[in-house]
C-alpha positions as CSV (number, residue, x, y, z in Angstrom):
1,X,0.4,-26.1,20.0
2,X,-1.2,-28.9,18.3
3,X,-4.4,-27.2,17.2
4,X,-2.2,-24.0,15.8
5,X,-2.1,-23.9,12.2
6,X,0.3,-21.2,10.2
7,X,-0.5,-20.3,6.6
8,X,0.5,-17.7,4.1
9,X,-1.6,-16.8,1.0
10,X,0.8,-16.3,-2.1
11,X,0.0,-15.6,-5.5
12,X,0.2,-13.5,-8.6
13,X,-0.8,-9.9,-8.3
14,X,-4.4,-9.2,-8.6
15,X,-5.8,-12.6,-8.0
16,X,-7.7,-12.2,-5.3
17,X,-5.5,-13.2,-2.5
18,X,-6.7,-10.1,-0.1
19,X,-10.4,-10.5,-0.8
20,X,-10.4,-13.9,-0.3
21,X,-8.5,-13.4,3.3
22,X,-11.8,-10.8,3.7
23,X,-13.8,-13.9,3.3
24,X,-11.7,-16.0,5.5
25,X,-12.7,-13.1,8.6
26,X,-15.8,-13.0,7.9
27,X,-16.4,-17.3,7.9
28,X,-14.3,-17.3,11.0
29,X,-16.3,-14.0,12.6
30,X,-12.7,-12.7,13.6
31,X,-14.4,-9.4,12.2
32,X,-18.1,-8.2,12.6
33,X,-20.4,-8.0,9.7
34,X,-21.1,-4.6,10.7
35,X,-17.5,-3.4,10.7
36,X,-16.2,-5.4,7.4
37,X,-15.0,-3.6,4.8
38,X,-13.2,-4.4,1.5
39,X,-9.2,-5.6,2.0
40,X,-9.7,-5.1,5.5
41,X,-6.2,-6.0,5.6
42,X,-4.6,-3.5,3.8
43,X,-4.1,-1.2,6.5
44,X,-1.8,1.5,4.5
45,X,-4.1,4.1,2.4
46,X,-1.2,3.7,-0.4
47,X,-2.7,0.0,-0.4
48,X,-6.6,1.0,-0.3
49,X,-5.8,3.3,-3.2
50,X,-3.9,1.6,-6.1
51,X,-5.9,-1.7,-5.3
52,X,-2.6,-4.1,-4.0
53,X,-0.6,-5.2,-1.0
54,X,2.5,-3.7,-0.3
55,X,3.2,-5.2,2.9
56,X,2.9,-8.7,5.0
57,X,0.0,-8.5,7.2
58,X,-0.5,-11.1,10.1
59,X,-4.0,-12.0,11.4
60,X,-5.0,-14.7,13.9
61,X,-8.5,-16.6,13.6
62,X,-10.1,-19.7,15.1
63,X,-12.1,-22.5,13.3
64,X,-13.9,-25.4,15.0
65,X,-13.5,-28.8,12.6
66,X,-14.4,-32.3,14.3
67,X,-15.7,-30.7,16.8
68,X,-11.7,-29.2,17.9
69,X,-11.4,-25.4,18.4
70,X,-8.5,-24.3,16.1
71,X,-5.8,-21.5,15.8
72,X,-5.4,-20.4,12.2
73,X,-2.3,-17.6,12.0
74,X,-2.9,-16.1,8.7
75,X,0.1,-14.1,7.0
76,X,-1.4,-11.6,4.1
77,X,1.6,-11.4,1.7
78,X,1.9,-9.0,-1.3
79,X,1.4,-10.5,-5.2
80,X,4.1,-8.0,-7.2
81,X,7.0,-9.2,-8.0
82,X,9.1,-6.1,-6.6
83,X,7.9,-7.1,-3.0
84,X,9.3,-10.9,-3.1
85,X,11.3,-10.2,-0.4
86,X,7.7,-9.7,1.7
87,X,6.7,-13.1,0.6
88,X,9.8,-15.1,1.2
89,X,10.2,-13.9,4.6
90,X,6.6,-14.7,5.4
91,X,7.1,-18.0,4.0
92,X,9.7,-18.9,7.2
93,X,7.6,-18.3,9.6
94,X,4.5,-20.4,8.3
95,X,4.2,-23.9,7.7
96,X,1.6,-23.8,4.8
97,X,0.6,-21.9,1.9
98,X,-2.3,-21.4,0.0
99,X,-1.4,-21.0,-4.0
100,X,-3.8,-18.9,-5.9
101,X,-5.0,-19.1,-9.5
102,X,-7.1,-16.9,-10.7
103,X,-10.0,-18.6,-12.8
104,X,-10.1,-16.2,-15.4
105,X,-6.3,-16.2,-16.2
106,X,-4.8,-19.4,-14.9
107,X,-1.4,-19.4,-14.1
108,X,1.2,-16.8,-14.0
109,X,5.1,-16.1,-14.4
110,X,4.6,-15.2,-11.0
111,X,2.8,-18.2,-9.5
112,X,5.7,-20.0,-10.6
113,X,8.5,-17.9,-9.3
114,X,6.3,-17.9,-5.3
115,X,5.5,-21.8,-5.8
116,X,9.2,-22.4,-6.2
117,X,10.0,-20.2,-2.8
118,X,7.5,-22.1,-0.8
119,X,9.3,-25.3,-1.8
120,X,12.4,-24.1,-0.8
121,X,11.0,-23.1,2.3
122,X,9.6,-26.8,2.7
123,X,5.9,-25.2,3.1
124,X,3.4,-27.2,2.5
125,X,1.4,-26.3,-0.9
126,X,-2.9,-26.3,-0.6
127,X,-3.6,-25.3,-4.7
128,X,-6.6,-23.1,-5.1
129,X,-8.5,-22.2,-8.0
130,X,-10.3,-18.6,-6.9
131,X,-13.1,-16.4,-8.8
132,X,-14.3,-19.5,-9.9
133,X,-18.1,-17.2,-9.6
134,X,-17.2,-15.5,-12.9
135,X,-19.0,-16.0,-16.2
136,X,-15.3,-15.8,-17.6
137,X,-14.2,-18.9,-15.3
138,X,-12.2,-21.5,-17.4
139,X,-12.0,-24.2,-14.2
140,X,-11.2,-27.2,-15.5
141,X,-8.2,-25.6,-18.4
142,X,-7.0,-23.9,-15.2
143,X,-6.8,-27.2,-13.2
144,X,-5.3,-28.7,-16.2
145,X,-2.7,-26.2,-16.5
146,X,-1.8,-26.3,-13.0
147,X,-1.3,-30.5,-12.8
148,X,1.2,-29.3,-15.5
149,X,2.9,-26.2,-14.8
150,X,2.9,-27.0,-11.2
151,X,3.0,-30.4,-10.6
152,X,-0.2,-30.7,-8.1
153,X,-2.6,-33.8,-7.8
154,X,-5.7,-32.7,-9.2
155,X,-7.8,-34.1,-6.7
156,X,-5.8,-32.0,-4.7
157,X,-7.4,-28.6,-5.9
158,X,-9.9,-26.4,-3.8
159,X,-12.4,-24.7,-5.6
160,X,-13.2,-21.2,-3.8
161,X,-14.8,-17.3,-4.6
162,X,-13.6,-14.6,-3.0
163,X,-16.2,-12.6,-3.9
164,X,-19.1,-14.6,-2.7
165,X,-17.6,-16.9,0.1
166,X,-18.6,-20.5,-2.1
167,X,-16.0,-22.8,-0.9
168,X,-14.4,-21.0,1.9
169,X,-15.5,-23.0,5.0
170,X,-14.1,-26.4,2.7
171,X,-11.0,-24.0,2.3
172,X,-10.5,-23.8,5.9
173,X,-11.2,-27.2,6.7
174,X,-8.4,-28.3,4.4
175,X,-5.8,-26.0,6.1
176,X,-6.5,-27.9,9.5
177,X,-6.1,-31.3,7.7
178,X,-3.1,-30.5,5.7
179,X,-1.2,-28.2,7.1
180,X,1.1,-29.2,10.1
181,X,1.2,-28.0,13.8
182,X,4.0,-25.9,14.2
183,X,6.6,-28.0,16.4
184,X,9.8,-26.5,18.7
185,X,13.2,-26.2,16.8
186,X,14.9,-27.7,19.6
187,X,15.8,-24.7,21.9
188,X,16.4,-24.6,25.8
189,X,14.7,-21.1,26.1
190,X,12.3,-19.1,24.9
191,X,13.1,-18.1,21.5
192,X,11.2,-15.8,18.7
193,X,12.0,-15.1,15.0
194,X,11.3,-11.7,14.0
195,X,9.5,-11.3,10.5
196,X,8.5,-7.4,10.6
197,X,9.0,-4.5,12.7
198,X,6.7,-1.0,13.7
199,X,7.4,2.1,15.2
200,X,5.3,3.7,17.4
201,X,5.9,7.1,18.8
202,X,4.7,6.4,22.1
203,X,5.9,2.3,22.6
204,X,8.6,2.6,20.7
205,X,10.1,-0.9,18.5
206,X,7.1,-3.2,18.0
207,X,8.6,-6.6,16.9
208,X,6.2,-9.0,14.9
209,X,7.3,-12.2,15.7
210,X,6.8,-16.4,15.6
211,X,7.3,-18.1,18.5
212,X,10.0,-21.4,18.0
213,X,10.4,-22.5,21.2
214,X,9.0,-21.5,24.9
215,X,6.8,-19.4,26.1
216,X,6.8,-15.6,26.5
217,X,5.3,-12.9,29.1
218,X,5.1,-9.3,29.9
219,X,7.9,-7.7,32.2
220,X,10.1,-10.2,31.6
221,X,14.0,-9.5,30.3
222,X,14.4,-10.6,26.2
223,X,17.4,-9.7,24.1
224,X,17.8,-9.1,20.4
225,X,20.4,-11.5,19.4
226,X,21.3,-9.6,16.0
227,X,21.4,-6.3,17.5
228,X,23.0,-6.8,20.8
229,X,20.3,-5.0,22.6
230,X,18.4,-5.4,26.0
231,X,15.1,-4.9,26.5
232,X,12.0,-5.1,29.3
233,X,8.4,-6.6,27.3
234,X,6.3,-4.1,27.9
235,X,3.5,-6.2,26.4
236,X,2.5,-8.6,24.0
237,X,-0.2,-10.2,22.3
238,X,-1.9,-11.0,18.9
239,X,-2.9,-9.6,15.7
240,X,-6.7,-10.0,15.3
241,X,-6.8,-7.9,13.1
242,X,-6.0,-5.2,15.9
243,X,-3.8,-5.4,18.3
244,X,-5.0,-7.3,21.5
245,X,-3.1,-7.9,24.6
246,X,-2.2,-11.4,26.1
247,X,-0.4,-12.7,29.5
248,X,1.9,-14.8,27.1
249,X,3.0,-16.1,24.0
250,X,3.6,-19.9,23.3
251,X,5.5,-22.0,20.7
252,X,3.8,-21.6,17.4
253,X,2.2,-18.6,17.8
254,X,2.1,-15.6,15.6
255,X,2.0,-12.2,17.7
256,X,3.2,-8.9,18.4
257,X,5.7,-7.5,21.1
258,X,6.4,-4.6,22.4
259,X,10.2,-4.0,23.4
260,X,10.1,-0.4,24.4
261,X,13.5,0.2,22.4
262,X,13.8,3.9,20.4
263,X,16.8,3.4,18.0
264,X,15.3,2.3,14.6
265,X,18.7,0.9,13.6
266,X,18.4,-1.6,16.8
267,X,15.2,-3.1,14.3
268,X,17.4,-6.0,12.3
269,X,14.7,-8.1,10.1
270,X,15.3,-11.8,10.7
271,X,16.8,-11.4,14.3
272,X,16.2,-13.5,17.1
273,X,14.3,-12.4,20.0
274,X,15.5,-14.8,22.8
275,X,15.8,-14.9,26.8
276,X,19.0,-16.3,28.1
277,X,22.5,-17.6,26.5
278,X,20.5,-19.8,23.7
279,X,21.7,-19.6,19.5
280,X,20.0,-17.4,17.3
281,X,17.8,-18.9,14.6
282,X,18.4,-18.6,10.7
283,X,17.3,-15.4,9.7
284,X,16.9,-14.1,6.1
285,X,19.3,-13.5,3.3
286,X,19.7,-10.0,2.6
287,X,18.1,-8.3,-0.4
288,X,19.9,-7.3,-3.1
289,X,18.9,-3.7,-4.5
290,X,18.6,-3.5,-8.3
291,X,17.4,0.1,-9.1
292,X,19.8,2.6,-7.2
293,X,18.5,6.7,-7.1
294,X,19.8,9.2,-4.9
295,X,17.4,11.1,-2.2
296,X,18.5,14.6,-1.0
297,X,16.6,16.9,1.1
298,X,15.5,20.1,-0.3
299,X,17.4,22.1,2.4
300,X,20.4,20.6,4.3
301,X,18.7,22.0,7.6
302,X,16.5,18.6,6.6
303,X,19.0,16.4,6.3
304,X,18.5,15.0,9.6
305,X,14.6,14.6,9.3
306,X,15.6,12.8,6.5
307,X,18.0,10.4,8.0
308,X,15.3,9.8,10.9
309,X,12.6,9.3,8.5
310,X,14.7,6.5,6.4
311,X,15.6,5.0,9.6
312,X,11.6,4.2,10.9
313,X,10.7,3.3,6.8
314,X,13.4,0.9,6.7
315,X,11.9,-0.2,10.3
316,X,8.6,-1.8,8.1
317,X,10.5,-2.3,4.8
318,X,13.1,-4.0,5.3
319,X,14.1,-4.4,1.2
320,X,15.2,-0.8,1.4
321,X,18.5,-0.4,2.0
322,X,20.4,3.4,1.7
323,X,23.8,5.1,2.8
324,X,24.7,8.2,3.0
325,X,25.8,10.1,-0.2
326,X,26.4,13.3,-1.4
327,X,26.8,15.7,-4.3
328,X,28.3,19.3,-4.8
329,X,25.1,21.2,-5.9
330,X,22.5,19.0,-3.8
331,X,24.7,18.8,-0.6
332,X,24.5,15.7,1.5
333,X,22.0,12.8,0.9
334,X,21.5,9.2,0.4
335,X,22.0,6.6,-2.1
336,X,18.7,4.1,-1.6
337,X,18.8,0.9,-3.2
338,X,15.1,-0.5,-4.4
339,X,14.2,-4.0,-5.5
340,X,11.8,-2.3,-8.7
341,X,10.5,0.7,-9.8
342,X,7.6,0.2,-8.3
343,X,9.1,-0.6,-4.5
344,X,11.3,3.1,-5.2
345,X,7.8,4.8,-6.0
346,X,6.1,3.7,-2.7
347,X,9.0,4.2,-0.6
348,X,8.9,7.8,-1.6
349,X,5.3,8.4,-1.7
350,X,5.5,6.4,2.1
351,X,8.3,9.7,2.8
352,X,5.7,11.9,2.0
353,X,2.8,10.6,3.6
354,X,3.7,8.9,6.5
355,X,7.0,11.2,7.6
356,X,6.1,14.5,5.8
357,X,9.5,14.3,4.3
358,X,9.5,15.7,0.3
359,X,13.0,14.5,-1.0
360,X,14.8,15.2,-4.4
361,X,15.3,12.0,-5.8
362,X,17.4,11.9,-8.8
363,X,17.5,9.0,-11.8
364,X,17.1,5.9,-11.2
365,X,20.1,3.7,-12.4
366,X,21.3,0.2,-11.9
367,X,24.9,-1.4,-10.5
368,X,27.8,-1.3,-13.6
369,X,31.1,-2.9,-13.1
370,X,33.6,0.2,-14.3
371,X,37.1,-1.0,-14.7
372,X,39.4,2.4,-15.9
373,X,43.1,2.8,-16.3
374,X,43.7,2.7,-12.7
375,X,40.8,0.0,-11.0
376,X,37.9,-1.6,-10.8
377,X,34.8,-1.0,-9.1
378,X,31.2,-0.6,-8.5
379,X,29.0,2.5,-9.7
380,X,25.4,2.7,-8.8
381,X,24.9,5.8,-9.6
382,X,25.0,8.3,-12.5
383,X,27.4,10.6,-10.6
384,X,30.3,7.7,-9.8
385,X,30.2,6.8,-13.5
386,X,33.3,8.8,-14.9
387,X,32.8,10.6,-18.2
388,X,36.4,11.3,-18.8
389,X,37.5,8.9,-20.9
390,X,38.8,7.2,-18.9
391,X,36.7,3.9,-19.1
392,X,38.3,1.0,-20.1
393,X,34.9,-1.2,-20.1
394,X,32.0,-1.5,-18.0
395,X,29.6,-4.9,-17.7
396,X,26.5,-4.9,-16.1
397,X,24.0,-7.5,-15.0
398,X,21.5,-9.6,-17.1
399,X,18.7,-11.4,-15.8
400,X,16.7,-14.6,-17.0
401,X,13.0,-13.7,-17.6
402,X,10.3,-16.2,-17.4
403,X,6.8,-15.0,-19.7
404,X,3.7,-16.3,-19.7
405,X,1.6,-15.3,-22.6
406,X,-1.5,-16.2,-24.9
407,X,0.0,-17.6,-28.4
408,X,-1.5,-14.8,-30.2
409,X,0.5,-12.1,-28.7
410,X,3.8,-13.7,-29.8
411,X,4.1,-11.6,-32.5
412,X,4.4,-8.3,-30.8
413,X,6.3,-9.6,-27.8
414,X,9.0,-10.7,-30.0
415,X,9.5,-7.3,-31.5
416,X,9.2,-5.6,-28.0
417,X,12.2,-8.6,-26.8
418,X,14.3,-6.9,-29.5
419,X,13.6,-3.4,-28.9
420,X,14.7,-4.2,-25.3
421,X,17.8,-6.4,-26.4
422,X,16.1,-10.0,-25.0
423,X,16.8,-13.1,-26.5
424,X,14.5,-15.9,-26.3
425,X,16.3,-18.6,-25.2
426,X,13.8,-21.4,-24.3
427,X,10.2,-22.2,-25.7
428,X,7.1,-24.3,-24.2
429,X,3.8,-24.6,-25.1
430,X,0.7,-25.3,-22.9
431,X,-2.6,-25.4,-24.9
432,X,-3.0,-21.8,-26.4
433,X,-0.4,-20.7,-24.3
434,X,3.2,-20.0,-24.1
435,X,6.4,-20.0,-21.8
436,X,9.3,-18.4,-22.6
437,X,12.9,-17.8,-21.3
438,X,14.3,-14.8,-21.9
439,X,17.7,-13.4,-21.5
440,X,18.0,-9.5,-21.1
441,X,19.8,-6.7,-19.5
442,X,19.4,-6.0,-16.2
443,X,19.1,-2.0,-17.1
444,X,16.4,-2.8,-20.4
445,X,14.1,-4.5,-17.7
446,X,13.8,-1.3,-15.7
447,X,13.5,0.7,-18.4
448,X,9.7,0.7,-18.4
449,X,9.5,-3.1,-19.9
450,X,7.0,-4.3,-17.2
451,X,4.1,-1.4,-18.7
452,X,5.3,-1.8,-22.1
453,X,4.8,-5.5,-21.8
454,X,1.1,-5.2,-20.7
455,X,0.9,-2.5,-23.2
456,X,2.0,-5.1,-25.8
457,X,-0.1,-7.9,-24.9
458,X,-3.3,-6.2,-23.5
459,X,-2.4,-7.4,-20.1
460,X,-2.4,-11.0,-20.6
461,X,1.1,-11.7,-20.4
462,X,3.3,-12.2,-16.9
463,X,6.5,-12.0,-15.9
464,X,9.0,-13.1,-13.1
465,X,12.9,-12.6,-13.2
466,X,15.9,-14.0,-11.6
467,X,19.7,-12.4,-11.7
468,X,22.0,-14.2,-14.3
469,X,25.6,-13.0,-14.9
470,X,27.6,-10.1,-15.8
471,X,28.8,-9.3,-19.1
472,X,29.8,-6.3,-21.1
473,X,27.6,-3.3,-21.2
474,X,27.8,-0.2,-24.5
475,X,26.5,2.2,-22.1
476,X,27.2,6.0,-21.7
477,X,26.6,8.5,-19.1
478,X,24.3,11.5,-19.7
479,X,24.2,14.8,-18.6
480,X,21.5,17.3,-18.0
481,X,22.2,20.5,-18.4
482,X,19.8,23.7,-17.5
483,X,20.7,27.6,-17.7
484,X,24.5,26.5,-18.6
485,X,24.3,24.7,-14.6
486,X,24.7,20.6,-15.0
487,X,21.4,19.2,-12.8
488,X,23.1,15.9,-10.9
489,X,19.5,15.1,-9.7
490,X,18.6,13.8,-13.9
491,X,22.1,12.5,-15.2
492,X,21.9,8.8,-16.2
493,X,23.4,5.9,-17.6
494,X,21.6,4.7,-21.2
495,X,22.8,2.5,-23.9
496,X,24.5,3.8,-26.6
497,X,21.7,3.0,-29.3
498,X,18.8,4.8,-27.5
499,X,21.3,8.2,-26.6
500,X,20.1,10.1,-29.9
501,X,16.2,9.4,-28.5
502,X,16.4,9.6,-25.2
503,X,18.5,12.5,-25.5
504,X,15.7,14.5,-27.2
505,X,13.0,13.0,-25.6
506,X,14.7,14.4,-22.4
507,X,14.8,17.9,-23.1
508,X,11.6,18.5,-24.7
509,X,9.7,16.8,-21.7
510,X,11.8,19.1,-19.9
511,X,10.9,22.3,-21.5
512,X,6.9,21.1,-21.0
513,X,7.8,20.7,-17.2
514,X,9.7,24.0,-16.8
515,X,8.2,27.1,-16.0
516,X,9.5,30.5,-18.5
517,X,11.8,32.8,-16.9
518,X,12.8,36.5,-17.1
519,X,16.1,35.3,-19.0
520,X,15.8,33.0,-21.4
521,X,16.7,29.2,-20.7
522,X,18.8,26.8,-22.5
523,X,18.1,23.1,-21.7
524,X,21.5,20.5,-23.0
525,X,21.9,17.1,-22.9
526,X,25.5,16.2,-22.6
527,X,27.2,13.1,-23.8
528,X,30.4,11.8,-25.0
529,X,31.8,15.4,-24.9
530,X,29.6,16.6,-26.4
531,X,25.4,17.9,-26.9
532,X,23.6,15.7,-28.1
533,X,20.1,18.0,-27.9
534,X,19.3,21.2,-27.1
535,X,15.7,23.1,-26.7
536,X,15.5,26.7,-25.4
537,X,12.7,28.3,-23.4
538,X,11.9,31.8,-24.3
539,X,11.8,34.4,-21.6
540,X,9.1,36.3,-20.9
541,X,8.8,40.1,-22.8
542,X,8.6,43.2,-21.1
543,X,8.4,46.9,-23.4
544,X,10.1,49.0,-21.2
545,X,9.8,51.8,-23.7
546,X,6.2,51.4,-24.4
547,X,5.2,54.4,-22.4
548,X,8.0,56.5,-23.8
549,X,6.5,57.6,-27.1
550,X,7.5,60.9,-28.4
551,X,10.0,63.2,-27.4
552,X,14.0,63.0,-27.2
553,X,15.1,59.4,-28.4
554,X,18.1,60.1,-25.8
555,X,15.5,59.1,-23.0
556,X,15.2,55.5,-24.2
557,X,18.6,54.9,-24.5
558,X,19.2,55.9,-21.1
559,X,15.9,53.6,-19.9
560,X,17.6,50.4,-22.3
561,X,21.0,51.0,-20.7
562,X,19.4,51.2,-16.8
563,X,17.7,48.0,-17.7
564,X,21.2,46.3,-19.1
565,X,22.7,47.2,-16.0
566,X,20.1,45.7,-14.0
567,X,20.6,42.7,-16.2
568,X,24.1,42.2,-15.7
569,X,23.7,42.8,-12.0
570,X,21.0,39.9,-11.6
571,X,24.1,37.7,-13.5
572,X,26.2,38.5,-11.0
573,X,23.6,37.6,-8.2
574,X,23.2,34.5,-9.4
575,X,20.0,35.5,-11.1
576,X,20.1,33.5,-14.0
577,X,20.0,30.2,-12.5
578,X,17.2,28.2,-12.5
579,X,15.2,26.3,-9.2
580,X,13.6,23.2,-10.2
581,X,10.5,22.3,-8.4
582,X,10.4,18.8,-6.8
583,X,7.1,17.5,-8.3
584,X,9.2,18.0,-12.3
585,X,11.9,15.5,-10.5
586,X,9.6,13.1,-9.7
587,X,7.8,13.7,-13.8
588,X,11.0,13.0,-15.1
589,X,12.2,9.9,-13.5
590,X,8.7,8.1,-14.7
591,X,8.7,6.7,-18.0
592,X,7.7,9.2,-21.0
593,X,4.3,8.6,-22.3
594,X,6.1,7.8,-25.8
């Protein structure tokens, strides 16, 4: 136990936190030259392929300093702000962090907001200055800034590339000097604290746990404290980077087990796996959702692959939380709660993927407080927002934003702060940069600010955000409507100053998305009672008297009123109503190029 070291890397997105862990392998030879490749990591394809981690990924290594073999139990956490809920769960099962800064860009909104977890979490901080190879490395600013922003002893500081490996081996000498051996929390049995789950087909539950106190073996009896459920280890072992079996594991390590259970629901996050009558450790504070959509599937005969599919995604993502919903032209679904665009886009892009499951998914909205004539309560949804006027008011959450940006980009940061209703509230300056505090609704933050923001300031600026309070919200509920039909899947909740803009914006991205018809189609929005835009699609032309030249004109008229007929009959049928494709759902709910 006493040469075990556990350590998370944490840090703002893109600087460098994966490649430097590919670095780490490769100094420790836990992986082959031969069979290296770039965020080795990374295992999802979805990861590979946009260039960041999504989720936590354990690895175990060993390091020899003063002549001592070490245990170093590496947790690989991800950098974007909508996967916190990764890093602060990683962060209870380590006893040290590494604290990236990237040379180039110094620190971040971010590195703030993952500094101030690890405190809480009474981590040990090792401050690292990374990609300190490139010809745009500003070294000793950054390590200026960061005795500033972050209150670290400059001496203190660790100079490493990524890229190249300079610095690594010092790196991992300082995590055996500084970081703590891992000590027992006191229990009379063998206990574990679960930080991830897996599902496999063929084993079933795979729990990804730390070892607190005792040891562990195969064939032995454990218990999920949280869950109330019984199982048999079927094995166990560690993560290096593959799975590879062991005969036990001991206090302090980092590992995987196998319980053989099949019911994804049994899979609680943050539950103790323990053997005998013994307490159950802290385990994690929930996540709270702040973008709520609705997922349907596209027949109800799927519905259940659906439910299963949720299930085994929640099993590896444990931010997603969803119950089941439903609506009167979709059928039965789920309402999903998501901590970010971002985390709702991967989760669906994970359905498809990993469980062949193609959902509807309607507009994403936020929580509002609706208090009407007759009560109070909670709408996430677009659907549970009345527009009967009936609303008496409605509040909705605001958050406190902390920016980081170059001085120069003040200017147009400040005008997009007004165009999403933030006030600045709090100024500092740090050389040619600045911090600000903003205060801004909950819903303008999800309304594309995070792209407009590195839009605005050519990527330089950062951002991390916090929930404040509730207050009162000018917001209305807009409808969708397409062939005279109302489409549930794109109603949503704006502000009252963009419904004129957003209103046409709507339809005419709407028409481009839709296919023409043999009728023609009308696209609404609906508002306040009333449309607020309109745009038609013409239908396609057919001259069904072309061929009829010459002779009686009585011939035509019979062929135009056969062909009215048919008309009316395809009416009747249900022939003028429209099927939207999934792939336009998915168009519209992303932010408009505009």
């Amino acid at each position: 136990m006493n040469s075990i070291r556990n350590f998370s890397i944490i840090a703002h997105i893109d600087h460098g936190k994966s490649t430097l862990a590919d670095r780490m392998l490769e100094v420790t030879k836990t992986i082959e030259v031969r069979k290296m490749r770039e965020q080795v990591l990374d295992a999802m394809d979805l990861e590979r392929e946009r260039g960041i981690t999504i989720k936590m990924q354990p690895v175990r290594m060993h390091w020899r300093a003063k002549d001592t073999a070490f245990v170093l139990n590496l947790i690989d956490t991800p950098g974007h702000i909508d996967f916190g809920y990764e890093v602060s769960r990683a962060l209870t099962a380590v006893e040290g962090v590494l604290l990236l800064v990237d040379a180039t860009q110094g620190v971040q909104a971010q590195t703030l907001a993952v500094l101030h977890m690890a405190r809480e979490a009474g981590c040990v901080v090792i401050p690292v200055i990374t990609k300190i190879d490139s010809p745009l490395a500003r070294r000793d600013d950054i390590a200026v800034e960061m005795v500033e922003l972050l209150g670290v002893e400059l001496d203190d500081i660790i100079d490493v590339s990524g890229r190249t490996g300079v610095g690594v081996p010092h790196l991992l000498d300082a995590i055996v000097e500084r970081i703590p051996a891992p000590t027992p929390r006191g229990g009379t049995g063998a206990r574990a604290l679960v930080f991830d789950y897996a599902f496999s087909e063929h084993r079933g539950i795979v729990a990804y746990v730390r070892m607190m106190d005792g040891v562990l073996q195969p064939k032995e009896r454990a218990r999920l404290i949280g869950a109330r459920a019984d199982c048999t280890i079927l094995e166990l072992g560690h993560v290096v980077p593959q799975e590879v079996k062991s005969t036990s594991l001991d206090t302090g390590d980092i590992g995987y087990v196998v319980t053989g259970l099949r019911e994804a629901s049994q899979g609680i996050v943050g539950d103790t796996l323990a053997q005998g009558t013994i307490d159950a450790l802290p385990g994690y504070e929930s996540p709270r959702p702040v973008v709520w959509a609705s997922l349907y599937p596209e027949t109800q005969e799927d519905f259940t692959v659906l439910k299963h599919a949720l299930f085994r995604l929640k099993l590896s993502d444990s931010a997603l939380s969803f119950e089941e919903d439903g609506s009167l032209t979709l059928g039965k679904g789920f309402r999903c709660g998501f901590l970010g665009m971002l985390h709702m886009e991967i989760v669906t892009e994970r359905l498809k993927r990993e469980h062949s499951v193609d959902p509807v998914i309607t507009a994403p909205s936020i929580t509002y407080e609706v208090t009407t004539k007759k009560e109070t309560f909670k709408a996430h949804s677009a659907s549970q927002f009345p527009n009967d006027g009936s609303i008496e008011s409605v509040k909705e959450q605001w958050v406190v934003l902390t920016l980081m940006t170059p001085v120069e980009y003040l200017s147009p940061l400040t005008q997009l702060l007004y165009e999403h209703e933030g006030s600045i509230v709090g100024t500092e300056m740090y050389h040619a940069r600045m911090r600000l505090t903003v205060h801004m609704p909950l819903r303008e933050l999800m309304h594309g600010f995070f792209d407009s923001l590195k839009s605005a300031t050519s990527g330089y600026a950062s951002l991390a955000y916090d929930m404040l309070d509730w207050r009162d919200a000018d917001v209305v509920r807009l409808d969708v409507l397409v062939a005279e039909e109302e489409v549930p899947a794109l109603s949503r909740i704006i502000s009252k100053r963009r419904l004129e803009g957003e209103s046409r914006s709507l339809v005419e991205r709407l028409k481009k998305e839709l296919r023409r018809q043999m009728f023609v189609v009308k696209i609404q929005a609906k508002a306040d009672g009333r449309i607020v835009a309109s745009e038609s699609i013409s239908a396609f032309k057919k001259d069904v008297t072309g061929y009829l030249y010459g002779g009686d004109v009585t011939r035509k008229m019979k062929l135009l009123e056969k062909q009215k007929k048919g008309k009316e009959r395809r009416g009747e049928l249900g022939g003028n109503r429209m099927h939207i494709p999934q792939e336009v759902f998915l168009k519209m709910i992303k932010p408009s190029d505009d």
